[in-house]
C-alpha positions as CSV (number, residue, x, y, z in Angstrom):
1,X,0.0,0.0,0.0
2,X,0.9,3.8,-0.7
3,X,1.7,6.4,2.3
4,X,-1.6,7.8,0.6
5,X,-3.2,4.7,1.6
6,X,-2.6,4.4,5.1
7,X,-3.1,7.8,7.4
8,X,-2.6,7.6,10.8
9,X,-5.6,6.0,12.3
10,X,-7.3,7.6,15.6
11,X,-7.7,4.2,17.1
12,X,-4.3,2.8,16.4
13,X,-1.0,3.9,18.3
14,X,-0.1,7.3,18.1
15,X,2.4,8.1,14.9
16,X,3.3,11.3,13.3
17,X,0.8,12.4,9.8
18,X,2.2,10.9,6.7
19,X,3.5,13.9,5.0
20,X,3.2,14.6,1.0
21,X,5.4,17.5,-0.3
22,X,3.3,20.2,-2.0
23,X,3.1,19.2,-6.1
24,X,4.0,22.1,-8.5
25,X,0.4,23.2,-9.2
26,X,-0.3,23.7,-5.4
27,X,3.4,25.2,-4.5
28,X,3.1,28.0,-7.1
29,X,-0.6,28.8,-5.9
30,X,0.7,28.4,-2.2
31,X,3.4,31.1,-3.0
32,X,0.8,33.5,-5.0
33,X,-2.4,34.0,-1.9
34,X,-3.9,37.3,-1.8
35,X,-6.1,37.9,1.1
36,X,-8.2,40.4,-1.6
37,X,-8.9,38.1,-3.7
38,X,-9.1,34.4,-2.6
39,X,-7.8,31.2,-5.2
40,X,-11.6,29.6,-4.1
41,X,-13.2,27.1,-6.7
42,X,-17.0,27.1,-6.3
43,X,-19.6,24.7,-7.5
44,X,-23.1,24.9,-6.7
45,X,-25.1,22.1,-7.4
46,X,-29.4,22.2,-7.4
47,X,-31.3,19.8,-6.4
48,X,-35.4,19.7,-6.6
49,X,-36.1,18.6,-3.2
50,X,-35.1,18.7,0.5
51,X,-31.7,16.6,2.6
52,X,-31.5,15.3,5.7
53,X,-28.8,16.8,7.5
54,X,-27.7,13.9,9.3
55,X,-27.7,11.6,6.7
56,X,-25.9,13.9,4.7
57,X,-23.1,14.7,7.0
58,X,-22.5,10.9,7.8
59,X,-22.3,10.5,3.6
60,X,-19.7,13.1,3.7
61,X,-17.9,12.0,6.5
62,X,-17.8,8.2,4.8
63,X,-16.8,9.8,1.0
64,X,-13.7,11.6,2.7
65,X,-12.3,8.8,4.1
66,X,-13.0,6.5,0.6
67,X,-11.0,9.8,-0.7
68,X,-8.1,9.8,1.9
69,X,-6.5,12.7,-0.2
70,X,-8.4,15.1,0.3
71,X,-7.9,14.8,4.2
72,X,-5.2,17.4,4.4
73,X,-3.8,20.1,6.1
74,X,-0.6,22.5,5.4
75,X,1.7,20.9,7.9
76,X,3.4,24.1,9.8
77,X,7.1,24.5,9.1
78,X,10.0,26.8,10.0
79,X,10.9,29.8,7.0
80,X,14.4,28.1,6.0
81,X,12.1,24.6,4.7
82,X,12.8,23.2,1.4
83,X,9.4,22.7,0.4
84,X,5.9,22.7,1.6
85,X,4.1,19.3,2.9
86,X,0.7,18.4,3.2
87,X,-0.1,16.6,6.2
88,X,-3.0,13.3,5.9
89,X,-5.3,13.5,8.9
90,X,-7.2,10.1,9.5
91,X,-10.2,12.7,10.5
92,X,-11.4,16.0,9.2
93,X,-10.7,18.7,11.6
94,X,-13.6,20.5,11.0
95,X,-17.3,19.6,10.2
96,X,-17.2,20.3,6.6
97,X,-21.3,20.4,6.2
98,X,-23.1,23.3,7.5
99,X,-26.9,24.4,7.5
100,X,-26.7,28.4,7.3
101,X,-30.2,29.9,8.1
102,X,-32.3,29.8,5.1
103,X,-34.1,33.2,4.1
104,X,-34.8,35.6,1.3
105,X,-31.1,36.3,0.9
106,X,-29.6,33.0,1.8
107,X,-28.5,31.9,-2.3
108,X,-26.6,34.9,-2.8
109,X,-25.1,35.1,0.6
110,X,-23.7,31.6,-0.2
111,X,-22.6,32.2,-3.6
112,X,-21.0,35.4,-1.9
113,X,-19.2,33.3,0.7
114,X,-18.0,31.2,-1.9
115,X,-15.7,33.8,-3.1
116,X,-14.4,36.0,-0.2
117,X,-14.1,33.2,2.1
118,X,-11.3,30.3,1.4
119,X,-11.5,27.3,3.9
120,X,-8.2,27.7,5.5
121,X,-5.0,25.3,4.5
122,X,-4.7,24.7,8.3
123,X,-7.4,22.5,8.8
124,X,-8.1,19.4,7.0
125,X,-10.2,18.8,4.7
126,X,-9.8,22.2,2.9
127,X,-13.4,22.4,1.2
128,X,-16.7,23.7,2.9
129,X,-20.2,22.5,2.1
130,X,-23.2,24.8,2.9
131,X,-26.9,23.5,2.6
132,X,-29.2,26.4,1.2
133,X,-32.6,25.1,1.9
134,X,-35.8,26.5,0.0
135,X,-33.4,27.8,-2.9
136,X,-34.0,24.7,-5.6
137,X,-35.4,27.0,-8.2
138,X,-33.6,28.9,-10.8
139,X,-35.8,31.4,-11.5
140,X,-35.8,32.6,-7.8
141,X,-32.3,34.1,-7.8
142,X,-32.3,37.1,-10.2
143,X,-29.2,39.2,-10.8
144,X,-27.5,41.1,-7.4
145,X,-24.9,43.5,-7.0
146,X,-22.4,40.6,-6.6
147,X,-23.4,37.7,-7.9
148,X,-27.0,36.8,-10.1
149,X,-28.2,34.1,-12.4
150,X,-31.4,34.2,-14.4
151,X,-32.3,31.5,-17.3
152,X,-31.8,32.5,-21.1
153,X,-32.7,31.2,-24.1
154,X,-35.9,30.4,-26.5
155,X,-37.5,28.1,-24.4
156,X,-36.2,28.5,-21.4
157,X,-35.9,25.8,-18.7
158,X,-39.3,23.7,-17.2
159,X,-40.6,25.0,-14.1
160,X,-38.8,23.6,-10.9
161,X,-39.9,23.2,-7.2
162,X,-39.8,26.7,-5.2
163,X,-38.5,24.3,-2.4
164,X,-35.2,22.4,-3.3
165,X,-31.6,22.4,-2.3
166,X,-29.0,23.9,-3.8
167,X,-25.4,22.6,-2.4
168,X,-22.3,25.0,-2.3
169,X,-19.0,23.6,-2.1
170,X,-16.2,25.9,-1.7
171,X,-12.9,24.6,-2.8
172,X,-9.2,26.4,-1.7
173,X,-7.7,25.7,-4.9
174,X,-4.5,25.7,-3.3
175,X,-5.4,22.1,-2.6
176,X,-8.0,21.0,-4.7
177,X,-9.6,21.7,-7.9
178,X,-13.4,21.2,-9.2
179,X,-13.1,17.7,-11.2
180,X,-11.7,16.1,-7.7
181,X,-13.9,17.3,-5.4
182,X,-16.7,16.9,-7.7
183,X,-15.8,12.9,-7.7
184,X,-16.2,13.3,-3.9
185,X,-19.4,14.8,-3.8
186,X,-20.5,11.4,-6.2
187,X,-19.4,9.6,-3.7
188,X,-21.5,11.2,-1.2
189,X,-24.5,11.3,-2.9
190,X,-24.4,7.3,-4.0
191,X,-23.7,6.9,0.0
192,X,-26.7,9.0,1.1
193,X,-28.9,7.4,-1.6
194,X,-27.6,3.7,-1.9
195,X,-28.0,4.3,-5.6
196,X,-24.9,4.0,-8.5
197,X,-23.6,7.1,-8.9
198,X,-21.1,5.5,-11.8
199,X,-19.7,8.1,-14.4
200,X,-21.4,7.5,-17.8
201,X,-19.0,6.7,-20.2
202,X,-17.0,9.0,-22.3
203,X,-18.1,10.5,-25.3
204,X,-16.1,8.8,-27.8
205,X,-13.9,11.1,-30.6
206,X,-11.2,10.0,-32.5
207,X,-8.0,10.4,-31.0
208,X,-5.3,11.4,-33.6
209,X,-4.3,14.5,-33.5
210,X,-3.7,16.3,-36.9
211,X,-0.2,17.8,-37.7
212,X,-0.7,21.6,-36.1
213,X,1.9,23.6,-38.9
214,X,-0.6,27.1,-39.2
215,X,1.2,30.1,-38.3
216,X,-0.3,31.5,-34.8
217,X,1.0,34.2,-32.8
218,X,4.0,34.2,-30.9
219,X,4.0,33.4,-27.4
220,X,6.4,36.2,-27.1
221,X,4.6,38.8,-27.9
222,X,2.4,40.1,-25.1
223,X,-1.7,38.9,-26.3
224,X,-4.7,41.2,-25.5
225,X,-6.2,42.1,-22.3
226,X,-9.9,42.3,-21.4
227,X,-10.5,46.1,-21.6
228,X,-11.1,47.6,-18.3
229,X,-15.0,48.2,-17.8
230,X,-16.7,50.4,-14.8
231,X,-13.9,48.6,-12.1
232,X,-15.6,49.0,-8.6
233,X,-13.7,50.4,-5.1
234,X,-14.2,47.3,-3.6
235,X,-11.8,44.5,-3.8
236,X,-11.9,41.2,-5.0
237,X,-14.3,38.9,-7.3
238,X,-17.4,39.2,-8.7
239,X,-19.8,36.4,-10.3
240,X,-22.7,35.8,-12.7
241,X,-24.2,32.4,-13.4
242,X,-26.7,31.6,-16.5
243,X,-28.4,28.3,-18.3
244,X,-28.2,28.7,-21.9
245,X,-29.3,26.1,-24.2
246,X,-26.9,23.6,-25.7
247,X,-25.5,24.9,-28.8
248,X,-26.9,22.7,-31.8
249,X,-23.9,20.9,-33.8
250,X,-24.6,19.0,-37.1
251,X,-23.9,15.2,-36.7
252,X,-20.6,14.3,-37.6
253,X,-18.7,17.6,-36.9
254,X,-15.3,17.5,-37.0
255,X,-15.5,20.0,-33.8
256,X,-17.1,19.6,-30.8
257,X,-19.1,21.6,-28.6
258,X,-16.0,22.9,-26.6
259,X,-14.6,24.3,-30.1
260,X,-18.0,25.9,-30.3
261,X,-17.4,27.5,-26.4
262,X,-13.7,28.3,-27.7
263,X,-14.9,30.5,-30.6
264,X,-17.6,32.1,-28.4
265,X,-15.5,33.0,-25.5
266,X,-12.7,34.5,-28.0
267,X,-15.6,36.4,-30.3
268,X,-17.3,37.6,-27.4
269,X,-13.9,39.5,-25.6
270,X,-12.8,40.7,-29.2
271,X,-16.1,42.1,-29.4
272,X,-15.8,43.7,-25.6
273,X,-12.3,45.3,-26.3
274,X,-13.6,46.6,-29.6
275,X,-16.6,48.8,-28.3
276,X,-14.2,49.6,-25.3
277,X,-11.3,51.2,-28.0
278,X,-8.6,48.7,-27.2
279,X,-6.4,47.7,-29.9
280,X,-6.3,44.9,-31.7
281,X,-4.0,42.1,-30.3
282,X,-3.9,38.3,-30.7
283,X,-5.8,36.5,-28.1
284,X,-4.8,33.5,-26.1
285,X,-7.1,31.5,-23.9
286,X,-6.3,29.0,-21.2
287,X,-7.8,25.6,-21.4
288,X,-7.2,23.4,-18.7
289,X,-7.1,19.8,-19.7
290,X,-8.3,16.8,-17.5
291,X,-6.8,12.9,-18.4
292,X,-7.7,11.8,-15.4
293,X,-10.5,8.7,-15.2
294,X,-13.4,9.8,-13.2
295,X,-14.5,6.8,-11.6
296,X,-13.4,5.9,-7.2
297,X,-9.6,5.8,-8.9
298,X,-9.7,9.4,-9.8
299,X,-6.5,11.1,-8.4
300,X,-7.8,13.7,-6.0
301,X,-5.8,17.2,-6.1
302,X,-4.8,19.8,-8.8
303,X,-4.8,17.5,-11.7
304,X,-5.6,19.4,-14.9
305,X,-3.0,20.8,-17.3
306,X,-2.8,23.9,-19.1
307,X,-2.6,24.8,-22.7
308,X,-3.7,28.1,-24.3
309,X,-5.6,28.4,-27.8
310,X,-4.5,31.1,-29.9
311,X,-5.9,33.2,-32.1
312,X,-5.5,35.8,-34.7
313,X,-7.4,39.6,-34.5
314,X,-8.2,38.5,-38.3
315,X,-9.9,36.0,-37.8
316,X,-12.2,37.5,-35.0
317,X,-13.1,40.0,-36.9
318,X,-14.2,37.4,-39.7
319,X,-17.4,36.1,-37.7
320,X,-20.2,36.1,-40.2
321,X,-21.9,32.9,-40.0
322,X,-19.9,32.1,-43.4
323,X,-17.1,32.2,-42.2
324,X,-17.9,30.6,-39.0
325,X,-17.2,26.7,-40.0
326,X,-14.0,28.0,-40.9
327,X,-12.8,29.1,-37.6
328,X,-14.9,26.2,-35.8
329,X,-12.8,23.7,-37.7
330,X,-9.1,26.1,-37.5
331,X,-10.0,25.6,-33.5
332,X,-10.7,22.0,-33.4
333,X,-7.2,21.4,-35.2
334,X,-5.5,23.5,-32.8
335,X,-7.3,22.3,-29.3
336,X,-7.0,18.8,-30.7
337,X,-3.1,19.2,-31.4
338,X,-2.3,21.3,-28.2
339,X,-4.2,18.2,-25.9
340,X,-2.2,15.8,-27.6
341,X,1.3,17.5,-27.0
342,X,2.6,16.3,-23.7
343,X,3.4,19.1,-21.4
344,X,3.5,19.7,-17.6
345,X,1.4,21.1,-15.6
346,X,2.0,24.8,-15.4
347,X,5.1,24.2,-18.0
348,X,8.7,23.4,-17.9
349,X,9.8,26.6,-15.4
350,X,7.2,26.2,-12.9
351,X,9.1,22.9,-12.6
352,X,12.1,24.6,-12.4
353,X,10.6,27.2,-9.4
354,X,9.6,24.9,-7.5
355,X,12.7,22.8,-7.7
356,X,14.4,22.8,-3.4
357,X,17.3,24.7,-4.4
358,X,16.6,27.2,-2.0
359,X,14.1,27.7,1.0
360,X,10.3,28.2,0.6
361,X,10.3,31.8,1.7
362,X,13.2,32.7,-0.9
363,X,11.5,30.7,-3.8
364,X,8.1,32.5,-2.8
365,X,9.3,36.1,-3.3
366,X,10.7,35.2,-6.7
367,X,7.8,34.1,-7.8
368,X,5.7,36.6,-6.9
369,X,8.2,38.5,-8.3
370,X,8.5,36.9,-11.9
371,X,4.6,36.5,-11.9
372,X,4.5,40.4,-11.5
373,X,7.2,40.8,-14.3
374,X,5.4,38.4,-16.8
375,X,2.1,39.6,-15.9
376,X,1.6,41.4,-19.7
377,X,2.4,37.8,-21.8
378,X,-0.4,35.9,-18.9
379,X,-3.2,34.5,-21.7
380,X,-6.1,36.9,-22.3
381,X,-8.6,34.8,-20.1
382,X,-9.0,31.1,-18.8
383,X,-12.3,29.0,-20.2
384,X,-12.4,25.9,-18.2
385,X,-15.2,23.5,-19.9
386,X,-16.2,20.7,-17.3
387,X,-18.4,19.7,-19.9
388,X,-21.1,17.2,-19.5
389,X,-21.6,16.2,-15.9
390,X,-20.3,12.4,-15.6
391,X,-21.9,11.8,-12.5
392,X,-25.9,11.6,-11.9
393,X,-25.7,13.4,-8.5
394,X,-28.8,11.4,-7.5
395,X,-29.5,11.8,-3.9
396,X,-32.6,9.4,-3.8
397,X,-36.1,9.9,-4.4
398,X,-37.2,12.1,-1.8
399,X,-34.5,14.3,-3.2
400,X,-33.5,13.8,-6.9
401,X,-31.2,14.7,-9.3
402,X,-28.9,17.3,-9.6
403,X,-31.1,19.2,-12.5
404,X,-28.3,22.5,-12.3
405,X,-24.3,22.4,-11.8
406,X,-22.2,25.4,-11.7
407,X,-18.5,26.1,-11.4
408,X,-16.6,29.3,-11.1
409,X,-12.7,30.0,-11.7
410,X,-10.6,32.2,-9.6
411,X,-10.6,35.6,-11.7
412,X,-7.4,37.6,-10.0
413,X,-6.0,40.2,-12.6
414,X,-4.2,40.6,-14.9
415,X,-6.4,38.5,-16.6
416,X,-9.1,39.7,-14.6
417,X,-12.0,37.4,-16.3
418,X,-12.7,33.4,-16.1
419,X,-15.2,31.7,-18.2
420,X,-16.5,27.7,-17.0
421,X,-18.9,26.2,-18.1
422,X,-20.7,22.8,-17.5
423,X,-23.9,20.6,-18.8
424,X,-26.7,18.8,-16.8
425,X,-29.7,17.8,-18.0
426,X,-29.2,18.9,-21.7
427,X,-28.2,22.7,-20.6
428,X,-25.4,24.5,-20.5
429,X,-24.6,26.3,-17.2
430,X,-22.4,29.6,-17.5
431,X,-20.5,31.0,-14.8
432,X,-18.9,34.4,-15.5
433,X,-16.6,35.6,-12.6
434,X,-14.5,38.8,-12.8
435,X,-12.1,40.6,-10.5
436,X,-13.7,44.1,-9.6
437,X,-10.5,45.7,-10.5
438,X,-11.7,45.1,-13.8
439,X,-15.2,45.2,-14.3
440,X,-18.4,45.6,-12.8
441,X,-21.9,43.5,-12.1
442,X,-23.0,45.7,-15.0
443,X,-20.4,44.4,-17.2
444,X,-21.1,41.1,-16.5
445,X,-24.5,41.3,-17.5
446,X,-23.2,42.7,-21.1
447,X,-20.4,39.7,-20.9
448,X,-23.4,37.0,-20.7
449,X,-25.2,38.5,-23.2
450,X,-22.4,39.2,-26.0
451,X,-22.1,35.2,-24.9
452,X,-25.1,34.1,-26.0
453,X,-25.2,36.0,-29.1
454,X,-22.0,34.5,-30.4
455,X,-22.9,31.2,-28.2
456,X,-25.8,30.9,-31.2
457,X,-23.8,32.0,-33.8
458,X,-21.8,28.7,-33.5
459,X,-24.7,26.8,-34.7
460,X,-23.8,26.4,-38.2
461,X,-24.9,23.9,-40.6
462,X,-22.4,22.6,-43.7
């Protein structure tokens, strides 16, 4: 068995945590907090009717310990240390499910909480789930100063219970990202239910990856930024979540519907920095991409890698729907080529930063330091595509199905702007989140809806 397998157990003889040195991805975000603006991962799952909060915290307490990685704390440590180290508690430290007081204002207070307020590295497990009771419906959250989300689209969703559930779990991502802790949550749910909670399968594509020879910008030369909007005095992030309709792709497309999401996201901020003056610059977008499998074996941590898409301001500017399966198909040769390439992580000289050559504290003011310097070549924005949900999040019959999953991205500047996006029950949920350096609740709005314009402009047929 691994040290991951085998945590110090309460009952057995008393013997120090096993320890796990901090992987690149964590290390780098460790060096880079900001108290302003907290690395938090949120994903808000709604369910049509009600939870018993016993059972619940018991299914909770059982899915941690099936996922002994995501027991952890930072293990404390003297300034002149080599690395960070996770310490594996056998327990949690904290109780991670909580029951705030449901009211008129309790789903925005949540999804507020969700980004000011990171469950601390100290205590183990570092994730908080909240219970917003009475809060199941969509249509009963409209648009707030700091975070909204309202329906769209022709049709528009089917009426939903006025009295469901809606689960927040709030992720440091330090420690964790959403893909893990979603396969958690699974886990919970089939324990609270007794039903599968399996992953469907895959969609399957074909795998080969087409020789990528076009000429793209340079990753030298500094790409676009999101023009600045109507930034606010306060600090930190800002949020707006959305259901759109799936956008329709003829059978057989040689691009899939995260090409489609590609082309949206990058038509939507060329369209933004145009009526806001700024001149025209390549963009770049960061994709994160996930190998892992999603069934119990999952890996549990920061497990995606990141590549970035690029494209020209030409071909943004060329968005008339005749032109559009010519860009859908330049982006699914360049996403499918960029997956393919094997990379790591966060690239070759995070590896290098986070080599021990030199104490944590030393290592942590030079990146800081380079991440200030390099701050004008960071990609325009990040869209992270969870796309469709694997799991059922069925909770049993009293309570359902998970009818409505969102995630959000930390949005800390200089890009300022994250796009995710995710699909449950044949819709596409949008999270917008933005750091108010940048752009208002305002802007948002007129983000989601230059979304959805170009969102249905993808719908092309041959």
């Amino acid at each position: 068995m691994t040290a991951l397998q085998q945590p110090a157990r309460a009952d057995g003889p008393l013997r120090p945590p096993v320890r796990v040195p901090f992987p690149v991805v964590d290390e780098v975000a460790r060096h880079c907090l900001q108290e302003e603006e907290p690395e938090t991962v949120h994903i808000e799952v709604h369910l049509p009717g009600a939870l018993e909060a016993g059972r619940l915290r018991t299914a909770f307490a059982e899915a941690l310990r099936r996922h002994p990685r995501i027991l952890m704390r930072e293990a404390p440590g003297r300034w002149y240390r080599r690395r960070y180290e996770w310490e594996l508690t056998a327990e949690p430290d904290v109780e991670v499910v909580g029951f705030p007081a449901p009211g008129r204002d309790a789903l925005r207070d949540a999804r507020t909480r969700a980004l000011t307020q990171a469950p601390p590295l100290s205590l183990s497990p570092p994730i908080r789930v909240e219970v917003v009771e009475g809060a199941g419906a969509v249509e009963g959250s409209e648009a707030t100063d700091a975070v909204g989300v309202r329906p769209r689209g022709g049709d528009g969703p089917q009426p939903r219970p006025a009295q469901g559930t809606v689960l927040f779990l709030t992720i440091n991502h330090t420690a964790l990202d959403g893909p893990a802790c979603l396969r958690v949550l699974a886990t919970a749910a089939e324990l609270y239910s007794g039903k599968d909670n399996s992953p469907a399968a895959p969609p399957t594509r074909a795998t080969e990856a087409q020789p990528y020879t076009e000429e793209t910008p340079s990753n030298w030369s500094p790409p676009a930024r999101v023009a600045p909007g109507t930034p606010e005095p306060s600090p930190g992030n800002g949020m707006l979540v959305t259901e759109l309709p799936l956008p329709h792709r003829p059978k057989g497309s040689p691009y899939t519907v995260n090409d489609q999401l590609m082309v949206t996201t990058a038509l939507t901020i060329a369209h933004w920095n145009r009526e806001h003056g700024a001149h025209p610059r390549p963009l770049r977008i960061t994709m994160p991409v996930d190998d892992r499998p999603r069934d119990a074996t999952m890996p549990i941590g920061n497990g995606t890698r990141l590549v970035e898409v690029p494209f020209t301001p030409g071909e943004l500017a060329a968005h008339a729907p005749a032109d559009m399966p010519t860009l859908l198909h330049r982006t699914a040769t360049r996403t499918r080529a960029l997956k393919s390439l094997p990379r790591p992580q966060l690239g070759h000289g995070a590896s290098l930063l986070t080599a021990p050559w030199a104490p944590v504290a030393v290592r942590a003011a030079l990146t800081r330091g380079l991440r200030r310097a390099a701050a004008p070549w960071t990609s325009t924005t990040l869209l992270s595509n969870i796309g469709r949900i694997p799991y059922p999040l069925d909770f049993g019959e009293e309570t359902g199905r998970a009818h409505a999953v969102w995630f959000s991205a930390p949005a800390r500047m200089p890009r300022g702007l994250t796009v995710t996006t995710a699909s449950t029950a044949g819709r596409l949920h949008l999270a917008l989140r933005w750091s108010r350096a940048l752009l208002s609740h305002g802007d948002g709005a007129h983000l989601r809806d230059l979304f959805e314009h170009y969102l249905h402009t993808t719908e092309v047929t041959p």
